[in-house]
Backbone as a ProteinNet text record, in pm:
[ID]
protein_1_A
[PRIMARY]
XXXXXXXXXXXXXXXXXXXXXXXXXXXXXXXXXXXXXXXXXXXXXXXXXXXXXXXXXXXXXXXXXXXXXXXXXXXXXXXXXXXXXXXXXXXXXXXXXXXXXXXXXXXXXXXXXXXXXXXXXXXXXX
[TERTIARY]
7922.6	7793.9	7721	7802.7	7685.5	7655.4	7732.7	7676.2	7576.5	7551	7393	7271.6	7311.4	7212.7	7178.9	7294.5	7344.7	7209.7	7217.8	7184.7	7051.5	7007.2	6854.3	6781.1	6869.2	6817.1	6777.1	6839.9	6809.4	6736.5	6661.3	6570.7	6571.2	6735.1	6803.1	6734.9	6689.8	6677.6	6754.1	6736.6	6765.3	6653.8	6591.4	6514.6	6410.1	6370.8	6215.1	6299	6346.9	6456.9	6582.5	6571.9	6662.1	6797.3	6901.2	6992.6	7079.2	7147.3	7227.5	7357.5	7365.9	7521.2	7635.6	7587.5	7706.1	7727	7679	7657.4	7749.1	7710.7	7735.2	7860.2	7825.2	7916	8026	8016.4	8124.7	8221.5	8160.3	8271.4	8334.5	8304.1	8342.3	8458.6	8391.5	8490.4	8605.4	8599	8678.7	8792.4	8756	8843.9	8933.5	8836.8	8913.6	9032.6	8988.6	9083.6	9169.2	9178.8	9271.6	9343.2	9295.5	9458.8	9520.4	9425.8	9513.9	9596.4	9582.7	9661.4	9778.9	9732.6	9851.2	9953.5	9898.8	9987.2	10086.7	10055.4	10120.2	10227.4	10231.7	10305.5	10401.6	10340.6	10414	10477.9	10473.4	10550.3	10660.6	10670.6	10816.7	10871.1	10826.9	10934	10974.8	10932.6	10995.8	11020.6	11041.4	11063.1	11028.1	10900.5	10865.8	10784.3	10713.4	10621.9	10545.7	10456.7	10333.4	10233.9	10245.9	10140.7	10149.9	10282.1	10340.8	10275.3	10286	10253.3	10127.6	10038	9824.6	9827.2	9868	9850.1	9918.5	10038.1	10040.6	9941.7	9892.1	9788.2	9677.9	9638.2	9507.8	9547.1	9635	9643.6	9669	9718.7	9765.4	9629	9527.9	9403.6	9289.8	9285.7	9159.7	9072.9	9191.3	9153.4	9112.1	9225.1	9181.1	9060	9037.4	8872.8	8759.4	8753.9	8679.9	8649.6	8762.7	8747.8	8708.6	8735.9	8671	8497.7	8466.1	8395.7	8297.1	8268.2	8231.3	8207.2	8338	8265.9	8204.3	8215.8	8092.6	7981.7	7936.9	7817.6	7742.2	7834.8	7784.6	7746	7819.8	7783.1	7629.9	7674.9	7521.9	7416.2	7440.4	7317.3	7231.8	7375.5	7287.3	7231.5	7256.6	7162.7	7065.1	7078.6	6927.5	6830.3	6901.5	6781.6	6756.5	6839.6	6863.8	6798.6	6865.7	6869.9	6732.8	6720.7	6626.3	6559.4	6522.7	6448.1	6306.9	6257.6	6290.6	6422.9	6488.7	6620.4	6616.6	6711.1	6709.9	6698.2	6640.3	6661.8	6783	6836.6	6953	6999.6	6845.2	6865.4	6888.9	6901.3	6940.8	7055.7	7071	7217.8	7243.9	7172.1	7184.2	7244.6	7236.4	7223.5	7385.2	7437.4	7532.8	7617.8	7591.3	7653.1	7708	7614.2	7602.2	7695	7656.8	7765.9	7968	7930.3	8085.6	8122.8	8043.2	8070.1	8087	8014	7992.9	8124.2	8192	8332.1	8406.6	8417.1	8506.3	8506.9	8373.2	8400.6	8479.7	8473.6	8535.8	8681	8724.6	8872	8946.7	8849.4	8876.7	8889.4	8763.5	8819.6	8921.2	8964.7	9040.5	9162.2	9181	9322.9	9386.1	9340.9	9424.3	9500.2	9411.2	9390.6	9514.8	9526.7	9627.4	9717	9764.1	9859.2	9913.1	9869.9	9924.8	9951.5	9901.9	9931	10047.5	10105.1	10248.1	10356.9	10313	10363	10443.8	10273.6	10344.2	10433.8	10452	10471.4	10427.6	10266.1	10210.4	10199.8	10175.7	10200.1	10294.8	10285.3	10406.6	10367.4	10488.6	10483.1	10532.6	10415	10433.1	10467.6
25143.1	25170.1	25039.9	24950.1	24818	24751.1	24753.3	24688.2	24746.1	24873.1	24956	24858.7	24847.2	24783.1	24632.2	24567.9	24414.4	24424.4	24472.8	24448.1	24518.4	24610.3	24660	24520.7	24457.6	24388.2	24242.4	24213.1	24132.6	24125.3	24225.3	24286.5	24262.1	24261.4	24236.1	24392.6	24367.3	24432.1	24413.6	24523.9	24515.4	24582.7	24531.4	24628.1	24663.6	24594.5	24666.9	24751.7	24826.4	24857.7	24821.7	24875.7	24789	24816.5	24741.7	24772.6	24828.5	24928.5	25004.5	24900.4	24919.1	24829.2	24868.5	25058.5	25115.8	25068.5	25026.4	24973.7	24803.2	24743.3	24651.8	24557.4	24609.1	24557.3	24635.7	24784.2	24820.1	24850.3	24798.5	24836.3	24658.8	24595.1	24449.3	24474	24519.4	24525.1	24601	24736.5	24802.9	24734.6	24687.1	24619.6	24509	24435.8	24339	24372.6	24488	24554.3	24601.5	24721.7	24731.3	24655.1	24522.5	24448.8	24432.6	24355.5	24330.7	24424	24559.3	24655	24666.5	24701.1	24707.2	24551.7	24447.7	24288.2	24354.6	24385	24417.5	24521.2	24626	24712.3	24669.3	24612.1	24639.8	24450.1	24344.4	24211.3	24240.6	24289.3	24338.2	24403	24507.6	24658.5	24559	24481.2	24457.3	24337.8	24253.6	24109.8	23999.2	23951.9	23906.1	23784.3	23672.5	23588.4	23596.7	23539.4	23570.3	23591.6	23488.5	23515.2	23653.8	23683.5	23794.9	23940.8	23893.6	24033.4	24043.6	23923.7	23950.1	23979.9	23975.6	24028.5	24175.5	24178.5	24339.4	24415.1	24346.6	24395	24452.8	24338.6	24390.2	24468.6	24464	24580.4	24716.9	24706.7	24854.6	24940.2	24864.1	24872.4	24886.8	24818.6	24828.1	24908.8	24975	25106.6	25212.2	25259.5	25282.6	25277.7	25179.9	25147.4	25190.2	25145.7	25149.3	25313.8	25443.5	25547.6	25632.3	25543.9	25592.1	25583.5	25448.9	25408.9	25468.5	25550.9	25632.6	25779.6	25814.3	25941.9	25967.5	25846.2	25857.7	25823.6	25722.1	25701	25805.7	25859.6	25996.9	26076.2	26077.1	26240.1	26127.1	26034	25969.6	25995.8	25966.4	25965.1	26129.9	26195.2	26331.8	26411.3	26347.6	26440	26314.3	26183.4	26102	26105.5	26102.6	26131.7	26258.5	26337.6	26459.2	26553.7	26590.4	26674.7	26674.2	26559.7	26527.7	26410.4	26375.4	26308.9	26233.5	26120.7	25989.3	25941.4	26059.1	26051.1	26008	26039.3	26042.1	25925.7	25942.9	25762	25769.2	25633.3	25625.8	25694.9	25636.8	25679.7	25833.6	25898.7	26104.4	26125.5	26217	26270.3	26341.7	26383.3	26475.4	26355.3	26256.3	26119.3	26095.4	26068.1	26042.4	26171.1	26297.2	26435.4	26371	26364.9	26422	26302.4	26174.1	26044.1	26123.6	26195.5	26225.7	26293.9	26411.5	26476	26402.5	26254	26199.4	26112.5	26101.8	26016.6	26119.3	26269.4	26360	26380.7	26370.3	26366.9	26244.1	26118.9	25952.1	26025.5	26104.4	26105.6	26225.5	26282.3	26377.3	26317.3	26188.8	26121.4	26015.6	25970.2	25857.6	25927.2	26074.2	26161.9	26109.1	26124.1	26176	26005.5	25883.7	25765.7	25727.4	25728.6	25680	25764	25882.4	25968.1	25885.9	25867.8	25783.7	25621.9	25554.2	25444.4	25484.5	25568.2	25584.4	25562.3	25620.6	25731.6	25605.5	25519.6	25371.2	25289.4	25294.7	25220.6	25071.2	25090.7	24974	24982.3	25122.8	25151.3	25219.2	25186.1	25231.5	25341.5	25493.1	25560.9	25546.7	25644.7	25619.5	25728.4
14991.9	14930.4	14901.5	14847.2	14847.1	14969.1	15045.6	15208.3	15249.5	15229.8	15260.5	15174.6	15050.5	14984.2	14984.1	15026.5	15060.5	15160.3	15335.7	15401.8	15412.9	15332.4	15297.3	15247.9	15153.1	15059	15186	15241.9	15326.2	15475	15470.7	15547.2	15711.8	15744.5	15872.2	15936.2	16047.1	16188	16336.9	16421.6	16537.7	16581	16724.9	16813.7	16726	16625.3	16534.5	16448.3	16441.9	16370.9	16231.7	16086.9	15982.5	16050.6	16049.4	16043	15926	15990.5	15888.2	15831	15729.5	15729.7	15738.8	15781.3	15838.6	15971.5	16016.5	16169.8	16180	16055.4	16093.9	16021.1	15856.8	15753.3	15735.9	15746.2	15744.1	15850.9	15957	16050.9	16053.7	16023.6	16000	15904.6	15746.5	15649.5	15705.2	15741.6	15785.5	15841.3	15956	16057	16000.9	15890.9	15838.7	15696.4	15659.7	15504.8	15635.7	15724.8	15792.5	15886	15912.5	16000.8	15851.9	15783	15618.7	15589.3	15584.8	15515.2	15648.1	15785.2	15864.5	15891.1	15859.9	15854.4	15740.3	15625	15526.7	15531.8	15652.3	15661.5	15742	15875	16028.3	15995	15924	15943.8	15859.1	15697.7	15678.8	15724.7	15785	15815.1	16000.3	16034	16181.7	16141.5	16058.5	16030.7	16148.9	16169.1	16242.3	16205.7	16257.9	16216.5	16177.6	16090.1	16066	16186.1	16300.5	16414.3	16469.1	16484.1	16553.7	16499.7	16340.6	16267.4	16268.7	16299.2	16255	16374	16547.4	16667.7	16641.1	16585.4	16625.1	16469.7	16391.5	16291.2	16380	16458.8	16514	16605.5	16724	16765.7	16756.9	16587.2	16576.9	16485.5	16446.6	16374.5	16495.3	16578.1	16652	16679.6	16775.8	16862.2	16729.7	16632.4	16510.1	16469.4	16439.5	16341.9	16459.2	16549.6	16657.7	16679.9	16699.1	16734.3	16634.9	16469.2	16366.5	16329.2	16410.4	16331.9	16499.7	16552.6	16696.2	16633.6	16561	16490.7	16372.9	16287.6	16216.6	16191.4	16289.1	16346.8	16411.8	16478.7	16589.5	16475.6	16393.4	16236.4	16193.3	16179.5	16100.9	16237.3	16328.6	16422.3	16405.7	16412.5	16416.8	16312.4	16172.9	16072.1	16039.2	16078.1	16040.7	16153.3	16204.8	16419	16433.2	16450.4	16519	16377.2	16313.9	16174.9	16092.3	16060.3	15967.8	16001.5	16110.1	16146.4	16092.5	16031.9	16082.2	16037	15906.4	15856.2	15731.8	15650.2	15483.5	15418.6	15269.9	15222.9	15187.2	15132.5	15095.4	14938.2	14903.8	14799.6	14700.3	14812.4	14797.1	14799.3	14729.5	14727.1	14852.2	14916.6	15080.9	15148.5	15118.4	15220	15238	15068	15059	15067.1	15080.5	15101.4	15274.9	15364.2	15462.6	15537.8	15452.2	15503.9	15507.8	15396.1	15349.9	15445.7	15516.7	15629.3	15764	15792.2	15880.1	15863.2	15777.9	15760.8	15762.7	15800.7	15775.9	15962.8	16010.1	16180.3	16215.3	16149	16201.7	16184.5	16087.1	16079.6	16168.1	16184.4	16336.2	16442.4	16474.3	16622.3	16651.9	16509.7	16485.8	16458.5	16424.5	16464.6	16587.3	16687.2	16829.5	16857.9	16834	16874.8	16791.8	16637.7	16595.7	16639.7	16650.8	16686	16849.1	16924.8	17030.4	16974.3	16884.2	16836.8	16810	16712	16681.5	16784.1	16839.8	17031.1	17119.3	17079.2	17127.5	17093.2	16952.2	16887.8	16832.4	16865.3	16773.3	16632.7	16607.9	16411.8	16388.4	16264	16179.2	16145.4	16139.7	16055.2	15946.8	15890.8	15739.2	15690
[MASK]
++++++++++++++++++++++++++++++++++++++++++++++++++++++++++++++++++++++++++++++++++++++++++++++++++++++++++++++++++++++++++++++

């Protein structure tokens, strides 16, 4: 929620266009709290190096964040474009309703993706 306002506040664009900081900050943060949280899981439980453990961090996060961060963009594209078009302020509660739904599709497409991460064995079950 503050990266929306972080990057409002700093009146960053793309294409004529503000950028969202769902677009930009949080898929950054994301990526970066999750190798952190998976370094933290996957270097004790396999006792390995530190280099060893931030490469299999990022690989076991990537694909992850990436297939998450596809479906809820896609949920945001379609009730601020599609839905309600020119699309909601931030400042509504519909806004932040409809985000919650749009992070409830990211964890539907980011199902199948980690489920083969396991499969592989780049992550850990937990």
């Amino acid at each position: 929620m503050g990266g929306e306002w972080l990057v409002r506040a700093s009146g960053m664009n793309l294409a004529g266009k503000p950028i969202h900081a769902d677009f930009l900050l949080d898929f950054t943060l994301a990526w970066l709290l999750g190798i952190g949280f998976q370094y933290f899981s996957i270097a004790p439980m396999r006792d390995i190096t530190p280099a060893q453990g931030l490469w299999a961090a990022v690989k076991a996060d990537t694909s992850s964040i990436v297939s998450f961060q596809i479906g809820l963009f896609a949920g945001m594209w379609l009730y601020q474009e599609i839905l309600f078009a020119p699309g909601l302020a931030k400042t509504t509660a519909a806004y932040w309703l409809l985000m919650q739904l749009a992070v409830i599709v990211g964890f539907f497409t980011a199902w199948p993706v980690n489920g083969w991460l396991i499969r592989a064995g780049w992550k850990e079950r937990m």
